[in-house]
Each structure stands twice: as C-alpha cells, then as structure tokens.
N, C-alpha and C positions, 0 to 999 in steps of 0.2 A: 369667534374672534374676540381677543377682551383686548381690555385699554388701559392706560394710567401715564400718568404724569412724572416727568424724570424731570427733579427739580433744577432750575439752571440752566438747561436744554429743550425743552420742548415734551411735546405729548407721544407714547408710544401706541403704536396696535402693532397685537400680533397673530397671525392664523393657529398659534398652538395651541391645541385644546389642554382642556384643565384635566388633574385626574379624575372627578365627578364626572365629566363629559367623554372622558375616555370610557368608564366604567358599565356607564349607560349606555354606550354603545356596544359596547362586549357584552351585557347584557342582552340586547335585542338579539346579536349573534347566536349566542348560547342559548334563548331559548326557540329558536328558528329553525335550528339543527338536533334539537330533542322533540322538534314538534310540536311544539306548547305554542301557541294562540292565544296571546291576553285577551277579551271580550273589550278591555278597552285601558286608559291609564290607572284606572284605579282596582285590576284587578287582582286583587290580593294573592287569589288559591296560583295564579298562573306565575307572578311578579317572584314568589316565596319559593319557589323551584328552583331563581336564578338567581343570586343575592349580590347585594355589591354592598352591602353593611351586614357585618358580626351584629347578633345581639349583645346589649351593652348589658346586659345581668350575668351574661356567661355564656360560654360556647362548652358544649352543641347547645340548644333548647329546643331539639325537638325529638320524638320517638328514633330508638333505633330503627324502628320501619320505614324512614322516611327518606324519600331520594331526595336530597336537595343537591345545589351545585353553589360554589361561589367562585368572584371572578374580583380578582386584584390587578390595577395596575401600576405598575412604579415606574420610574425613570431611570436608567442604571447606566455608569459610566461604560465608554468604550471609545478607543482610538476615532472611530469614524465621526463620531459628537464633538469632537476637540477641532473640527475646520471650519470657519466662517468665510464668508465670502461678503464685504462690504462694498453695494452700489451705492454713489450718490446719483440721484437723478435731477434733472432742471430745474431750474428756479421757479417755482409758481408767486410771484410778488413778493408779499414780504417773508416768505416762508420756501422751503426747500425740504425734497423727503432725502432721506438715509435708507436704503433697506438692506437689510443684513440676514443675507440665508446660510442655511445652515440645518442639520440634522439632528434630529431628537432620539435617542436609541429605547424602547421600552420593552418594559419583561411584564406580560399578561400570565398570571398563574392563575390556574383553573384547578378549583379541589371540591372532590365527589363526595357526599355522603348518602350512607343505603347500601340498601343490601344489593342496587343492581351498579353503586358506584362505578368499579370496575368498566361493566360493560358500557355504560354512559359517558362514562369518559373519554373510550374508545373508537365511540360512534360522534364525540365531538370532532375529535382530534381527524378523522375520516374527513368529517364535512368540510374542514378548515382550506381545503383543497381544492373547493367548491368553488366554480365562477361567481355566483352572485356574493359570498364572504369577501371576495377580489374587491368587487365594483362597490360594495357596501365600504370597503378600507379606502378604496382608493377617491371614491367621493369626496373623504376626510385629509386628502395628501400621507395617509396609511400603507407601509405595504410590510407584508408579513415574511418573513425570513421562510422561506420552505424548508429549511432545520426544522425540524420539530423534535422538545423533546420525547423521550419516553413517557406514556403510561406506567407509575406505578402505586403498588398496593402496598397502603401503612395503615392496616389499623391504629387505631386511636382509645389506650384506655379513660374513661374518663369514667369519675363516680363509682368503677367500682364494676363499669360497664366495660364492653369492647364494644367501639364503635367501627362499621366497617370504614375506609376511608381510602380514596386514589383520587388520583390527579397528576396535572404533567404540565411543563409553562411553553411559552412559544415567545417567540422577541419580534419585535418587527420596529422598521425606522418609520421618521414623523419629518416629513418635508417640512420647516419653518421658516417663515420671512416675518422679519418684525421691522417694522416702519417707524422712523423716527422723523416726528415735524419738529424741524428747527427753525428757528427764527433768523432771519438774514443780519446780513451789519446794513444799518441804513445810513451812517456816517463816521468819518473816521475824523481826528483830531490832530493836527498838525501842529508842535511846535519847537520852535528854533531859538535859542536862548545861551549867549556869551557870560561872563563873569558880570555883566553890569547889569544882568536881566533877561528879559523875553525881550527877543525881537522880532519874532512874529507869532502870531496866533490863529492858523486858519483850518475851519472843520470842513472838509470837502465833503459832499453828500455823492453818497453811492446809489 
C-alpha cells in the first residue's frame, strides 16, 4: 500500500502495488514453478534464473548455455480500466474518506533464455493454472485472465551469436481502492450587503 499527498485536498492511500512489487512477485512465481528454491534473500545462483532487471551493460550477458528467464510488468490500457466507482463514507471529525475503486488491467511478459528455453516456458505457462499461483494472486487483489497467450520461439541474434529465445505474456486485473482523506468545512461565512454596504456578517460553524 503507498501514500502521498494531493495538494489542496488531502492525503491519499492506495492498495495498488508498484511495478517493482509486481515484478517480485512474478518473480517468486516463476521461480516456484521451475523449482528453484532461493536458500534465502540474498541468493544469487537461484535469484539469476528469474530476473526482473536487464543488465545495464547490455542484453544477453550471459553464456548461450544458460537458462535464465525474465519477467516484465506493465500496465496497459483496456475498456474495463476506464470505470471508477466513487464511495464517500462518514464523517470521522474533522476529516472524511473518499474511496474510489476500480480496476488495473496488466500484461506480465515472461522471456526464456537457453537451450531448454522453449520447454521452460511451457512448463511455466502449465503451472499458471495452478491453485496455489490463484491464492498467491489473489492474496494481492490479483486475478489472472485464463487466456493465456502462446509459447513462442524467436531466436535472438546478437554479437554475431544466435541466442535461443521464447516466451509468451498473460494479463490479468488489479482490484484497486485509493482512499482519499479530506478535510471537512468547519465554518461557512455568511454575508448580506446593499449598495450602502454590509449589512450583516455572520460565520456559522459546522
């Protein structure tokens, strides 16, 4: 859940995770369903299988013998994103919440690298189907479209090399409510005033 301040109005929170907090999560997925076991947060050989950052020297940087996998997420428009549903709820003193739900639509692309890419890919895309993949999305207000697309194979020249390369994306929505605290009005001003003047001035408290 993150926070920030909407200048004017009040302080927002809202349940939508970030794309870093997306990505880590697809991460754990991915590697859960290849098998892979990190020994703990800092384990490299395991973490390096499942990537959610390119390296910044250049893509690939590593042997053509090597299965790695990466996992992108973006947010991408579609009809069903564009409806908001605005509750306001009761006044708590001097403040009052807004929440406004509505749906996040996102495209997870998953790309293999390695000689056993292909099949790696295919045995993700198996798992995705999987009850605990469900209860791991749906913990998050995640739920995966059962479209799924195709596996396919693009090798990739690079350097001079062919790298082997597959992969395939899946979409799924993002239940979101973002809460807006507003400040109440604690007094309103009242005044009534002819050509000669004010003739009255009075601030009524709310």
């Amino acid at each position: 859940m993150s926070s920030f301040s909407v200048p004017g109005v009040g302080t927002m929170t809202s349940t939508g995770l970030t794309t870093a907090q997306m990505q880590v999560l697809w991460q754990s997925i991915v590697l859960q369903c290849l098998g892979i076991t990190p020994s703990g947060p800092t384990d490299a050989s395991a973490y390096s299988q499942a990537r959610i950052d390119w390296p910044t020297p250049g893509q690939p940087a590593w042997a053509t013998t090597d299965d790695i996998a990466f996992v992108r997420a973006v947010e991408v428009p579609d009809p069903y994103n564009t409806a908001h549903e605005i509750q306001p709820n009761a006044t708590q003193g001097l403040t009052f919440l807004e929440q406004t739900i509505y749906t996040r639509v996102w495209e997870i692309g998953f790309v293999f690298y390695g000689p056993n890419s292909f099949d790696r890919a295919r045995q993700l895309k198996a798992c995705l189907y999987q009850d605990f993949v469900h209860d791991t999305l749906e913990a998050s207000n995640l739920y995966l479209d059962t479209v799924i697309g195709t596996v396919r194979r693009t090798p990739e020249l690079f350097q001079n090399q062919w790298w082997e390369r597959s992969g395939f994306s899946a979409r799924m929505n993002e239940q979101v409510t973002d809460t807006l605290t507003k400040q109440t009005i604690q007094s309103s001003e009242i005044i009534l005033e002819d050509e000669a003047g004010i003739i009255t001035d009075v601030t009524v408290e709310l």
